[in-house]
Backbone as XML, in Angstrom:
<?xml version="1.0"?>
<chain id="A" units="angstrom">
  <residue number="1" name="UNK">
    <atom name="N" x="5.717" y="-26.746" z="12.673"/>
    <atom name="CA" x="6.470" y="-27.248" z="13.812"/>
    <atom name="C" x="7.337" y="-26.164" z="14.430"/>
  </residue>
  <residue number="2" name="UNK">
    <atom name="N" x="7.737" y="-24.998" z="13.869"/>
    <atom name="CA" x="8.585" y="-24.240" z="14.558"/>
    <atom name="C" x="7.666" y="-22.864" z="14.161"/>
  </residue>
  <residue number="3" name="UNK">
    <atom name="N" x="7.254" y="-22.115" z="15.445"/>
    <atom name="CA" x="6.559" y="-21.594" z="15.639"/>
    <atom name="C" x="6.613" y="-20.294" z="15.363"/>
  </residue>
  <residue number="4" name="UNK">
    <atom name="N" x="8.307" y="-20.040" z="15.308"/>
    <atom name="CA" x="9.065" y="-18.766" z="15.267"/>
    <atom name="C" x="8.391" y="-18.254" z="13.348"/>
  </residue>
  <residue number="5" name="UNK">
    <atom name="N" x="7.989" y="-19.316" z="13.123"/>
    <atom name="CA" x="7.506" y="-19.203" z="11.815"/>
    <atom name="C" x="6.153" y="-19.022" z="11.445"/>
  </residue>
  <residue number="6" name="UNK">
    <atom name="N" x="5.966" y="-18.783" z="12.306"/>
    <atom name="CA" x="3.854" y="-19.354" z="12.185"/>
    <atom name="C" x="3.667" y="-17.544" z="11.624"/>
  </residue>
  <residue number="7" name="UNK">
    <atom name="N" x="2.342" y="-17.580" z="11.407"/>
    <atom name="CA" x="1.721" y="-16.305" z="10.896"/>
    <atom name="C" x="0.138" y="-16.460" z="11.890"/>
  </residue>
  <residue number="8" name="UNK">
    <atom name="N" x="-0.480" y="-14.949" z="11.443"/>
    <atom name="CA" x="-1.933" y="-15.233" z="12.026"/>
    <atom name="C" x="-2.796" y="-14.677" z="11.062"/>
  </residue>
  <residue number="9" name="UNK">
    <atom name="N" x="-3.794" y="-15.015" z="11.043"/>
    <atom name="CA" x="-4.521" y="-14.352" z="9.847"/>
    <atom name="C" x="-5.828" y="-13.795" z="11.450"/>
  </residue>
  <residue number="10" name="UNK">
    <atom name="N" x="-5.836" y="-12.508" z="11.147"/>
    <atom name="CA" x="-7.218" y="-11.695" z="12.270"/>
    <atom name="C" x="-8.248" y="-11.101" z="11.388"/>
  </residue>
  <residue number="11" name="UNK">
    <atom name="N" x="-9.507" y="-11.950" z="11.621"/>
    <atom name="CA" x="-10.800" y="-11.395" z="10.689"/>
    <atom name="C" x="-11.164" y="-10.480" z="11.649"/>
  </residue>
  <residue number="12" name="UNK">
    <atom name="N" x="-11.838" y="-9.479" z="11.717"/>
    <atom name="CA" x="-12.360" y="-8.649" z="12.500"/>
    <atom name="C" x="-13.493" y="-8.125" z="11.711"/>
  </residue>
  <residue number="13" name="UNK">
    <atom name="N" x="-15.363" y="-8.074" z="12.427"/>
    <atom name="CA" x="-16.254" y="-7.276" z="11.581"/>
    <atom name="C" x="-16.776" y="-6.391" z="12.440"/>
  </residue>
  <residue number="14" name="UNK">
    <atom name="N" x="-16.913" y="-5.034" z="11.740"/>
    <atom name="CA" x="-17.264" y="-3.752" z="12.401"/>
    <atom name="C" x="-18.840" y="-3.660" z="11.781"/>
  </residue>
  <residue number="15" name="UNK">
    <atom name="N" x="-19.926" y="-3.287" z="12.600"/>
    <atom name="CA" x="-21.294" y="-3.506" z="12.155"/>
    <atom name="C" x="-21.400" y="-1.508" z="11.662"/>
  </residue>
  <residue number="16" name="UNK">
    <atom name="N" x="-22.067" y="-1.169" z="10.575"/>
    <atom name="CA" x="-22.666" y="0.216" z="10.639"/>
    <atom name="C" x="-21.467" y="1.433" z="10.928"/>
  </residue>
  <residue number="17" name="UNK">
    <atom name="N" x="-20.332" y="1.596" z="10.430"/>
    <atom name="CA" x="-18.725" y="2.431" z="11.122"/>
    <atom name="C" x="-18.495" y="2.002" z="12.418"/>
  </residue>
  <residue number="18" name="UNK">
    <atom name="N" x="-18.494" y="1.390" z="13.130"/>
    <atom name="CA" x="-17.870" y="0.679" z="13.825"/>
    <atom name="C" x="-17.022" y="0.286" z="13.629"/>
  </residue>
  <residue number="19" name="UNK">
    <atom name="N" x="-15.534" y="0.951" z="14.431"/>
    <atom name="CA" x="-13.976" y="0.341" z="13.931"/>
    <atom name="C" x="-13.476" y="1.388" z="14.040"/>
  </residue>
  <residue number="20" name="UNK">
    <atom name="N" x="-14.197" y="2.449" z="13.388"/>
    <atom name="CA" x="-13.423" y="3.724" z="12.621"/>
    <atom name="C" x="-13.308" y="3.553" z="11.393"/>
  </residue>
  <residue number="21" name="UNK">
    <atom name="N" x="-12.576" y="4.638" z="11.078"/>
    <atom name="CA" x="-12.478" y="5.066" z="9.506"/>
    <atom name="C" x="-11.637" y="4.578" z="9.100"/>
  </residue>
  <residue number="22" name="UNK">
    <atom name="N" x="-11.664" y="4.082" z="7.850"/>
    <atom name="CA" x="-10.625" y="3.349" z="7.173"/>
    <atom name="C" x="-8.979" y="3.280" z="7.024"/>
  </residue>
  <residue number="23" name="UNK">
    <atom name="N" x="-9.150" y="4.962" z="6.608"/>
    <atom name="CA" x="-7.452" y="5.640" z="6.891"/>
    <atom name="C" x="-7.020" y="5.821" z="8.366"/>
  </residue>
  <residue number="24" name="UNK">
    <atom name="N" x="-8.122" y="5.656" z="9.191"/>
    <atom name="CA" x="-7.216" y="5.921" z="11.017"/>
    <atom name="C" x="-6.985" y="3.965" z="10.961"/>
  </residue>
  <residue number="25" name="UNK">
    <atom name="N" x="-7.661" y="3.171" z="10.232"/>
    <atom name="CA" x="-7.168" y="1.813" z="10.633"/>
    <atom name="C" x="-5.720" y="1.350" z="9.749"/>
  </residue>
  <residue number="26" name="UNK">
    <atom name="N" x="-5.765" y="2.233" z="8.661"/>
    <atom name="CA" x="-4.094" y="2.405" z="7.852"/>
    <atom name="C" x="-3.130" y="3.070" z="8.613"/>
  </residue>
  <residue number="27" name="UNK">
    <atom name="N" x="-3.742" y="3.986" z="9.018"/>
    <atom name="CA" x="-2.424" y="4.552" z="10.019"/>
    <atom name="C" x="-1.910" y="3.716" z="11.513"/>
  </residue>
  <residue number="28" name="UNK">
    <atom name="N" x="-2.727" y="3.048" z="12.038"/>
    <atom name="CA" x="-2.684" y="2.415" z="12.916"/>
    <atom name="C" x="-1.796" y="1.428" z="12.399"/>
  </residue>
  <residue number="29" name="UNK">
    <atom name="N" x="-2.045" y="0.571" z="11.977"/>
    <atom name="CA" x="-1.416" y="-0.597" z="10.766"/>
    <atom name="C" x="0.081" y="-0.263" z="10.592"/>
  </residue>
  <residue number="30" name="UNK">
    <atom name="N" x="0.298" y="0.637" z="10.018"/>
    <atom name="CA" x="1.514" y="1.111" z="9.733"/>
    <atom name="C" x="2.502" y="1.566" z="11.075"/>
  </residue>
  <residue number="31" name="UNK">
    <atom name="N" x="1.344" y="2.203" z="12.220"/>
    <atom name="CA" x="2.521" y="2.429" z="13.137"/>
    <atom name="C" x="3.222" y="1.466" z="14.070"/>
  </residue>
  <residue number="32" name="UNK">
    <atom name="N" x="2.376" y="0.135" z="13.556"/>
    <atom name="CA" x="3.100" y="-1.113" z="14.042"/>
    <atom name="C" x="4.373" y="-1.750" z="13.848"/>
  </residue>
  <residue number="33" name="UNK">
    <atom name="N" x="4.380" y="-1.398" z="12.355"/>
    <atom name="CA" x="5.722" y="-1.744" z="11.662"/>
    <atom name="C" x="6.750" y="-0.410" z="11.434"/>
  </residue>
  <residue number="34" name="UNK">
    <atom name="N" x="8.269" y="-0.943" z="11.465"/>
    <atom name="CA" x="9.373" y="0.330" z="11.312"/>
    <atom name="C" x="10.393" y="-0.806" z="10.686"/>
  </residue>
  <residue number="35" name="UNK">
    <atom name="N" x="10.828" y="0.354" z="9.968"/>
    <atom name="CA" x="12.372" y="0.193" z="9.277"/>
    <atom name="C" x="12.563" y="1.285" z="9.805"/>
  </residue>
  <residue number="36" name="UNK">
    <atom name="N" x="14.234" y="0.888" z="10.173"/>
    <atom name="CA" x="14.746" y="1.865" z="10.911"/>
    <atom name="C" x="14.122" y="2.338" z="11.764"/>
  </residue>
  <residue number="37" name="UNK">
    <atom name="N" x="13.856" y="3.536" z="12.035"/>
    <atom name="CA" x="13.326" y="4.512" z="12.854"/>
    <atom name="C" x="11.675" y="5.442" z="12.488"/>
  </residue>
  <residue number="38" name="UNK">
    <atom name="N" x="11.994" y="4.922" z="11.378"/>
    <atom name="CA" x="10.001" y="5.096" z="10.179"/>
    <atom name="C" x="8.969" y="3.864" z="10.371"/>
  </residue>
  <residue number="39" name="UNK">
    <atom name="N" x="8.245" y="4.806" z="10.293"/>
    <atom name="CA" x="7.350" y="3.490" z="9.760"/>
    <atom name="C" x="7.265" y="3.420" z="8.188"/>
  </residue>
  <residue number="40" name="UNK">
    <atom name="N" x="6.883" y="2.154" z="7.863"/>
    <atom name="CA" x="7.253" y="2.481" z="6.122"/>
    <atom name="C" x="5.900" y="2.853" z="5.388"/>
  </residue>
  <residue number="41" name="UNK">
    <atom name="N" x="6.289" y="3.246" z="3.844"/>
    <atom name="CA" x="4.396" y="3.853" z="3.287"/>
    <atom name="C" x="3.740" y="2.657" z="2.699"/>
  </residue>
  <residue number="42" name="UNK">
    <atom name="N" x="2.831" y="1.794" z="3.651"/>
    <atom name="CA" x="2.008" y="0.694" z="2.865"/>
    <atom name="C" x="2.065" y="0.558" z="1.707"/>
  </residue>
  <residue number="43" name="UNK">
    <atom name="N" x="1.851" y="-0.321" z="1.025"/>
    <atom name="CA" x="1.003" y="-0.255" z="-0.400"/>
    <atom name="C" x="-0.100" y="-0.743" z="-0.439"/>
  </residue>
  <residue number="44" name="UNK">
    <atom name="N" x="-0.924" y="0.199" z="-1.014"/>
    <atom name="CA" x="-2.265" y="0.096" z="-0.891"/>
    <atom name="C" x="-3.070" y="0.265" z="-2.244"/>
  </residue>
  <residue number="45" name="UNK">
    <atom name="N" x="-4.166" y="-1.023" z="-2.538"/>
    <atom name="CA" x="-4.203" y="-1.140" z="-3.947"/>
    <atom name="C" x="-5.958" y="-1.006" z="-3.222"/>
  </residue>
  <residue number="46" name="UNK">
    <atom name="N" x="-6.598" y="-1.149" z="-4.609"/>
    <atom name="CA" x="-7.770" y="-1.011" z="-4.676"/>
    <atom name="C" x="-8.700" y="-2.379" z="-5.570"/>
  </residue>
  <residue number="47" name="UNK">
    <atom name="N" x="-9.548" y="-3.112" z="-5.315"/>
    <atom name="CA" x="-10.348" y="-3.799" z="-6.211"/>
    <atom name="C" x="-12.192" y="-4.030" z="-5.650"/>
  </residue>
  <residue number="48" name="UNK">
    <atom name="N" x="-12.580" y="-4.320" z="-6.417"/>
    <atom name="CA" x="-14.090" y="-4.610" z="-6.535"/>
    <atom name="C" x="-14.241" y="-6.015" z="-6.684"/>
  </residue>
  <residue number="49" name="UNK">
    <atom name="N" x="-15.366" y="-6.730" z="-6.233"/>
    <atom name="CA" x="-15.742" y="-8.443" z="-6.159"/>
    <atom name="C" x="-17.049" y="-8.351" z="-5.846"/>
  </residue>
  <residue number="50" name="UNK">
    <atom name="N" x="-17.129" y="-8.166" z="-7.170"/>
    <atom name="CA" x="-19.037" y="-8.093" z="-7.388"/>
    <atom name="C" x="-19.440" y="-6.646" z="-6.614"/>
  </residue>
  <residue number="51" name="UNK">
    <atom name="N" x="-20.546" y="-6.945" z="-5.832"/>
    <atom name="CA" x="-20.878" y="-5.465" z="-4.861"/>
    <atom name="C" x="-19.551" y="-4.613" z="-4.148"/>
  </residue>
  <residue number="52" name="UNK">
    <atom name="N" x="-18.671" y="-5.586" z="-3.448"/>
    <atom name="CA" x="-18.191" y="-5.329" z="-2.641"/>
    <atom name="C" x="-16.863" y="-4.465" z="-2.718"/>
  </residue>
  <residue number="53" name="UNK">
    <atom name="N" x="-16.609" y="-3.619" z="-2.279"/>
    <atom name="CA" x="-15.135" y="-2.610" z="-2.436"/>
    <atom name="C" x="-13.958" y="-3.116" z="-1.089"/>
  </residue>
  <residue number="54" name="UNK">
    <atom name="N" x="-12.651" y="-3.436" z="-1.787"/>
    <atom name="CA" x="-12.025" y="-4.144" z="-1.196"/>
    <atom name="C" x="-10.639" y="-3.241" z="-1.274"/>
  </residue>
  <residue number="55" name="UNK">
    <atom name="N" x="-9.814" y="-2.814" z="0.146"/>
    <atom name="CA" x="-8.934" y="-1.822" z="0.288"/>
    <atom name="C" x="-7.623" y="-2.954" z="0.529"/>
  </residue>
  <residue number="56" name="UNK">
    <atom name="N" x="-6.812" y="-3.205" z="-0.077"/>
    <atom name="CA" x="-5.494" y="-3.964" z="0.302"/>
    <atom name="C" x="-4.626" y="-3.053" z="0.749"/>
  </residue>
  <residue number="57" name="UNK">
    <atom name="N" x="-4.135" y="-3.414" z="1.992"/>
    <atom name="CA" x="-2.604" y="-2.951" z="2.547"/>
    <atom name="C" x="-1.807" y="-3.638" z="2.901"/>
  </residue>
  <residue number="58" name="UNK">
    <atom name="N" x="-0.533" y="-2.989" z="2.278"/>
    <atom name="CA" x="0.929" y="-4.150" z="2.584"/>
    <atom name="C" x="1.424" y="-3.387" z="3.127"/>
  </residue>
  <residue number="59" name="UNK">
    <atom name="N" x="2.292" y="-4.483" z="4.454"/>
    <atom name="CA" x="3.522" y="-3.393" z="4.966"/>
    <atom name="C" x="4.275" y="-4.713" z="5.270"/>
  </residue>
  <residue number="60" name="UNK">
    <atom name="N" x="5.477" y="-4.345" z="5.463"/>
    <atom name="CA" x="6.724" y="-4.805" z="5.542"/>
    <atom name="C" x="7.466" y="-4.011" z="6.874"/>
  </residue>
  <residue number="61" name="UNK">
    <atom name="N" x="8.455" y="-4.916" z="7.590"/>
    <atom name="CA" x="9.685" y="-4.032" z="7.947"/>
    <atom name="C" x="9.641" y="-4.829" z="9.494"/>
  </residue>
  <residue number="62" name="UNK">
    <atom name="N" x="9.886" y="-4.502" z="10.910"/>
    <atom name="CA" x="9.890" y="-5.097" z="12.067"/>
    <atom name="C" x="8.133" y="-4.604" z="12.828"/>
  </residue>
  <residue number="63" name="UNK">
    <atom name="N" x="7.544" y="-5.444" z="13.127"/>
    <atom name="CA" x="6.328" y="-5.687" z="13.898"/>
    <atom name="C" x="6.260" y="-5.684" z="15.013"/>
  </residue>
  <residue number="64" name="UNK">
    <atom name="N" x="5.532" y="-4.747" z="15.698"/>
    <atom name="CA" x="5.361" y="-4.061" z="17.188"/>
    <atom name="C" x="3.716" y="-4.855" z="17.008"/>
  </residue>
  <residue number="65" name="UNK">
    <atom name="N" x="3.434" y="-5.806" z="17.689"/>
    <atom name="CA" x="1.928" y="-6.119" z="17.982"/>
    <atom name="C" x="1.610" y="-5.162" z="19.365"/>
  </residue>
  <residue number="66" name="UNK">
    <atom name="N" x="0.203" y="-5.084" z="19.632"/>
    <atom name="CA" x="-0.144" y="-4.350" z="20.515"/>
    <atom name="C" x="0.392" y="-5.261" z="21.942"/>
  </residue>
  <residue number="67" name="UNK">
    <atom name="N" x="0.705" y="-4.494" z="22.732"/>
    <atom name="CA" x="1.070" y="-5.260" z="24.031"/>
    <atom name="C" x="2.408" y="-6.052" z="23.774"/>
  </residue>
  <residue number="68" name="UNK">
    <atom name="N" x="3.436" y="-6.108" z="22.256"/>
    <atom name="CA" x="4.387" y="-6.681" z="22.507"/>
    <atom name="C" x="6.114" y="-6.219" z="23.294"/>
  </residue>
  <residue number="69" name="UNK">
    <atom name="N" x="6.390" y="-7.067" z="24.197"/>
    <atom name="CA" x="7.719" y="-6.710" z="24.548"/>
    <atom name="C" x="8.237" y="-6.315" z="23.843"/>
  </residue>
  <residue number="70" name="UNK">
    <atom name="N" x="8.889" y="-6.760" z="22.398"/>
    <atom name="CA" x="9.557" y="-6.450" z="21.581"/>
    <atom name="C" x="9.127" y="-6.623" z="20.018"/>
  </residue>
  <residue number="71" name="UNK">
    <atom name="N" x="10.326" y="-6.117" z="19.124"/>
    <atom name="CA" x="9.157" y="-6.085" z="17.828"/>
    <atom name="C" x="9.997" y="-7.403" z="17.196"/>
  </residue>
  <residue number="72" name="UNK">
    <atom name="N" x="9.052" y="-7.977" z="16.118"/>
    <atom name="CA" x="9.510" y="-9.245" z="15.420"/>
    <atom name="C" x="10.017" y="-8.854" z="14.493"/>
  </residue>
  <residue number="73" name="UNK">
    <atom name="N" x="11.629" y="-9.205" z="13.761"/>
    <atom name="CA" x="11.952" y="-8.536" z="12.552"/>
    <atom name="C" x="11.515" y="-8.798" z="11.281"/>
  </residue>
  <residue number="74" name="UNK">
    <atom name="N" x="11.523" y="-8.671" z="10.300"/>
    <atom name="CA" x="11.317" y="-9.195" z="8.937"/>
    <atom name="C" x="10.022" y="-9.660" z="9.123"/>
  </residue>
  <residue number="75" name="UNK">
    <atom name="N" x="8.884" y="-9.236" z="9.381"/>
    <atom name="CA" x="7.407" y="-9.287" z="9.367"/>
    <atom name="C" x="6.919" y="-8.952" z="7.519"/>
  </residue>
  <residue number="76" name="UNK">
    <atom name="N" x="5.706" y="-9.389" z="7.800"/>
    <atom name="CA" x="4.710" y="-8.370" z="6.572"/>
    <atom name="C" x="3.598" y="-8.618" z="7.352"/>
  </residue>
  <residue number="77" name="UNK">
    <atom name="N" x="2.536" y="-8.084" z="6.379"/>
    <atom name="CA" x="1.300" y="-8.331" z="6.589"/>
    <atom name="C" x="0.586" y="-7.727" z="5.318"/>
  </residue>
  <residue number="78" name="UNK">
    <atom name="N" x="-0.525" y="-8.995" z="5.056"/>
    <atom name="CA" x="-1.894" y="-8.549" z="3.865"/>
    <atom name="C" x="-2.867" y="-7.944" z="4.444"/>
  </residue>
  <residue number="79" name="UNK">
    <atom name="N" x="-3.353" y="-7.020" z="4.561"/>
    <atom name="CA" x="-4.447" y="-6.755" z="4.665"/>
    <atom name="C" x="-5.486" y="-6.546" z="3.916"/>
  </residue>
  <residue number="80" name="UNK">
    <atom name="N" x="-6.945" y="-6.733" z="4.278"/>
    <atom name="CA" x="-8.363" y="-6.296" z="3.391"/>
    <atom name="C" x="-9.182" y="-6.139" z="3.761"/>
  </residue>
  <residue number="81" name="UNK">
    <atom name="N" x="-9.390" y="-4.558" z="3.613"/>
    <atom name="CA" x="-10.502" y="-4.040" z="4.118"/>
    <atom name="C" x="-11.671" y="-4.412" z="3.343"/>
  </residue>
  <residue number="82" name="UNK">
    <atom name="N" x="-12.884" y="-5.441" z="3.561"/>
    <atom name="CA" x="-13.591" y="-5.371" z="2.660"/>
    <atom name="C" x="-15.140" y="-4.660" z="3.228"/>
  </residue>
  <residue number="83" name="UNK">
    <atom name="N" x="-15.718" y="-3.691" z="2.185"/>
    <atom name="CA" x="-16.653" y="-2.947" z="2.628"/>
    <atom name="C" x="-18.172" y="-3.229" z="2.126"/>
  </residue>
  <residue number="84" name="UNK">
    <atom name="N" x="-18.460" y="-4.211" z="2.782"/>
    <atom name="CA" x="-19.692" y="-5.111" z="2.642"/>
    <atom name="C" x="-21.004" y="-3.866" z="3.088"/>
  </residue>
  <residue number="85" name="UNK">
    <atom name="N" x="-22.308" y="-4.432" z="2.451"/>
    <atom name="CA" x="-23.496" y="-3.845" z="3.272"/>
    <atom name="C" x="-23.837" y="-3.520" z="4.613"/>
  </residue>
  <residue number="86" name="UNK">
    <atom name="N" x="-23.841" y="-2.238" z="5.004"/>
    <atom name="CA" x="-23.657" y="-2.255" z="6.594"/>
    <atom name="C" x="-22.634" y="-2.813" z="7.441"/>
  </residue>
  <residue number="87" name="UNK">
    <atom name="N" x="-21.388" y="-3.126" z="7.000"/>
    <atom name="CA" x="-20.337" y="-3.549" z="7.774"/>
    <atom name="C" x="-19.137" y="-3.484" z="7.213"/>
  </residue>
  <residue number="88" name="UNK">
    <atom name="N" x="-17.672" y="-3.518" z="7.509"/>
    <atom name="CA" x="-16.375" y="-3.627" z="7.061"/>
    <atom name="C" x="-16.056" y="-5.195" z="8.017"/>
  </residue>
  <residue number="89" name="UNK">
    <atom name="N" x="-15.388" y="-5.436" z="7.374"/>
    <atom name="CA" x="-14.766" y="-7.117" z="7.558"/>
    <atom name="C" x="-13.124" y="-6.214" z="7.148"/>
  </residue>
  <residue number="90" name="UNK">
    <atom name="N" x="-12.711" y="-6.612" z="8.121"/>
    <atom name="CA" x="-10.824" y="-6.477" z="8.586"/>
    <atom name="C" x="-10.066" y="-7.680" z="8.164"/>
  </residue>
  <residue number="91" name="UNK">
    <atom name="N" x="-9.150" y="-8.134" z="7.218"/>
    <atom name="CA" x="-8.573" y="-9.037" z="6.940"/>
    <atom name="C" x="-7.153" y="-8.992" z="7.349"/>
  </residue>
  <residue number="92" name="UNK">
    <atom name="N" x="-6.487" y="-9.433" z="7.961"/>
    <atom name="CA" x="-4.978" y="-9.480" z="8.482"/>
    <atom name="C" x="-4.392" y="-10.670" z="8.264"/>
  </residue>
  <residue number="93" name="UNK">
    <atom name="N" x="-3.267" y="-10.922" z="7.283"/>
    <atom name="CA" x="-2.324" y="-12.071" z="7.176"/>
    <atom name="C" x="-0.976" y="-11.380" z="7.904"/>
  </residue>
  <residue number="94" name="UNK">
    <atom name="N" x="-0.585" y="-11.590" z="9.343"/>
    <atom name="CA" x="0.461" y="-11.352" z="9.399"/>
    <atom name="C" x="1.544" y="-12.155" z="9.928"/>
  </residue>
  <residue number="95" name="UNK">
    <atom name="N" x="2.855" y="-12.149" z="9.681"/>
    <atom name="CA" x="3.658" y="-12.895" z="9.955"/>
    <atom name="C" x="4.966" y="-12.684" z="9.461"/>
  </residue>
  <residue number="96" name="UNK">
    <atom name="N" x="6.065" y="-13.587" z="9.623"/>
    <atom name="CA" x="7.707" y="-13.295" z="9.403"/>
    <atom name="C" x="7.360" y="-13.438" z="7.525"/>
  </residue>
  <residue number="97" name="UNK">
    <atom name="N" x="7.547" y="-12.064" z="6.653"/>
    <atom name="CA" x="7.985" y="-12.180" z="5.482"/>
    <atom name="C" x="7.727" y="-12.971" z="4.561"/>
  </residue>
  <residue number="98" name="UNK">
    <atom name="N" x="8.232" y="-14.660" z="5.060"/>
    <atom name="CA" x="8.301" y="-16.024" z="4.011"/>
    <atom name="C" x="7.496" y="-16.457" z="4.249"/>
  </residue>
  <residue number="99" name="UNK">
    <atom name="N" x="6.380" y="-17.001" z="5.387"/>
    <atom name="CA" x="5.053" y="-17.384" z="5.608"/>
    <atom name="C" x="4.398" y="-16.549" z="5.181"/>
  </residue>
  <residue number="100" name="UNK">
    <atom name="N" x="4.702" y="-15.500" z="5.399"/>
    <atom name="CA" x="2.964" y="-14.746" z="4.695"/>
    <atom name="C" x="3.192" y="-14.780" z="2.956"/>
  </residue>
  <residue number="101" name="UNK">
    <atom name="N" x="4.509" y="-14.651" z="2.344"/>
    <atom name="CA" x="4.523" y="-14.570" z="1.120"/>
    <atom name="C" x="4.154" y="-16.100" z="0.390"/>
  </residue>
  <residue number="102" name="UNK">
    <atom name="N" x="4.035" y="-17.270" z="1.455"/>
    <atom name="CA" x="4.121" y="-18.598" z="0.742"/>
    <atom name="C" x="2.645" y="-18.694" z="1.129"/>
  </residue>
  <residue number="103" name="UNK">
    <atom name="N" x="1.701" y="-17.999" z="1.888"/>
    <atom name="CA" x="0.543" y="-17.882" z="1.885"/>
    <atom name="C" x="-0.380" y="-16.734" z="1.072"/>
  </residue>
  <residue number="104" name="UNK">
    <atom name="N" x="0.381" y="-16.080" z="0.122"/>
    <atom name="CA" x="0.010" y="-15.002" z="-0.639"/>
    <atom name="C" x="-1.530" y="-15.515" z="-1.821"/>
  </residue>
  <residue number="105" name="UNK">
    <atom name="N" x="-0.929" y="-16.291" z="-2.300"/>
    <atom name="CA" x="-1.974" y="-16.506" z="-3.271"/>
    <atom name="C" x="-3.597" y="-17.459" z="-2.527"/>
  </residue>
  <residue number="106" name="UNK">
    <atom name="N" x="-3.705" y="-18.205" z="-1.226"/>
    <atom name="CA" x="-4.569" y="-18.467" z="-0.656"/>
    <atom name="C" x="-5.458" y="-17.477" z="-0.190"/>
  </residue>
  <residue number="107" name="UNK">
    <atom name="N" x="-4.284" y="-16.853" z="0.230"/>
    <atom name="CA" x="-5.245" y="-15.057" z="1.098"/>
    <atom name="C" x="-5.890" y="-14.374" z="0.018"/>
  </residue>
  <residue number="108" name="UNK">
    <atom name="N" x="-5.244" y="-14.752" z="-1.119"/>
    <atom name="CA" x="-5.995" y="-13.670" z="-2.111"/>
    <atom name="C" x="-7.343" y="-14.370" z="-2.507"/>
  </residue>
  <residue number="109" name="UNK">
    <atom name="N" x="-7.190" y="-16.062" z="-3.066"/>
    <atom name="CA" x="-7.882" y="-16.767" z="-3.141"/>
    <atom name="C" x="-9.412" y="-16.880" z="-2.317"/>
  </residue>
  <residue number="110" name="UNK">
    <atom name="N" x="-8.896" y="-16.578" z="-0.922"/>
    <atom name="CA" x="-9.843" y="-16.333" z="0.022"/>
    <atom name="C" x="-10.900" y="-14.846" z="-0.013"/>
  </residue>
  <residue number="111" name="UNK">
    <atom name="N" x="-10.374" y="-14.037" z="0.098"/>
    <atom name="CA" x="-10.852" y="-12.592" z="-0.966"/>
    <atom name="C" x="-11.429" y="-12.370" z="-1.770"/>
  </residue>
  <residue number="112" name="UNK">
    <atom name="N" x="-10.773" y="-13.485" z="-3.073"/>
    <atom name="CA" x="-11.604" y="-13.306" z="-4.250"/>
    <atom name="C" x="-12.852" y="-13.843" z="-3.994"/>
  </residue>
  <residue number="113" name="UNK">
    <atom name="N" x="-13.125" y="-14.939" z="-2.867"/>
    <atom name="CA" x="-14.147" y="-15.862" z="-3.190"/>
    <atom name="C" x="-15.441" y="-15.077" z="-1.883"/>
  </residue>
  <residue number="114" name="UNK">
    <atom name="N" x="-15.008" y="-14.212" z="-1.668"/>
    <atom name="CA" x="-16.642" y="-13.600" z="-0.478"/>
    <atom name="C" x="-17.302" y="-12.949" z="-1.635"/>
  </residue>
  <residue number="115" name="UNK">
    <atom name="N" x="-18.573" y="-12.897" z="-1.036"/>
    <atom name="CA" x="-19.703" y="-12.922" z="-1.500"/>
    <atom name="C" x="-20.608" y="-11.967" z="0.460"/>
  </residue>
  <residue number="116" name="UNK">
    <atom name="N" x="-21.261" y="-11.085" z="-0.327"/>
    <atom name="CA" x="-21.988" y="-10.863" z="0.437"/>
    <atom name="C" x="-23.514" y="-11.473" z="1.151"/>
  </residue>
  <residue number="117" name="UNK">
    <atom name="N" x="-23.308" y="-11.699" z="2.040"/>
    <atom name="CA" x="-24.695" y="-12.149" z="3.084"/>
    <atom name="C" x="-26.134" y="-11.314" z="2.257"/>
  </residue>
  <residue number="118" name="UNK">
    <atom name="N" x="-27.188" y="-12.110" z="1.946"/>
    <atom name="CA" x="-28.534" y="-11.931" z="1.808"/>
    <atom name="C" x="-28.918" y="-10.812" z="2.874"/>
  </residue>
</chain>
């Protein structure tokens, strides 16, 4: 009901490198968000799910979306890069801090459970 609260989750799939490279889509990522006058250093973990290689990035701090007037404070965002057969799939949970953290274990839930296409 109050919107100031909502989050978005953005799937995005890149066919064959399409997107770019992984670390220009981390750096991008990161130059969205600032503390202070930085942007802050993600955390970025690593896991496997069956075939598939899966890149997590966290960031924290105030959120500059593309095209926004101004930035939103106290943001995060999950990300997962997952690197399927011939394609990357872009995972984005982002939102104010307490929504994305009270949606933490679904997003992961959601993650754990892909499976690659035949």
């Amino acid at each position: 009901a109050d919107s100031t609260k909502a989050a978005e989750l953005v799937i995005s799939v890149f066919v064959a490198g399409d997107g770019g490279p992984l670390d220009a889509n981390i750096t991008r990522w990161k130059g969205q968000f600032r503390v202070g006058d930085a942007s802050p250093e993600p955390k970025v973990s690593d896991k496997e799910i069956g075939p598939l290689k899966v890149k997590f990035v966290e960031l924290e701090g105030d959120y500059m979306a593309m095209g926004a007037a101004a930035a939103k404070r106290d943001f995060s965002q999950i990300g997962a890069i997952v690197q399927a057969p011939g394609r990357n799939v872009f995972f984005r949970l982002i939102g104010p801090k307490e929504t994305v953290e009270a949606n933490r274990a679904d997003f992961m839930k959601m993650v754990d459970g892909l499976m690659p296409a035949d």
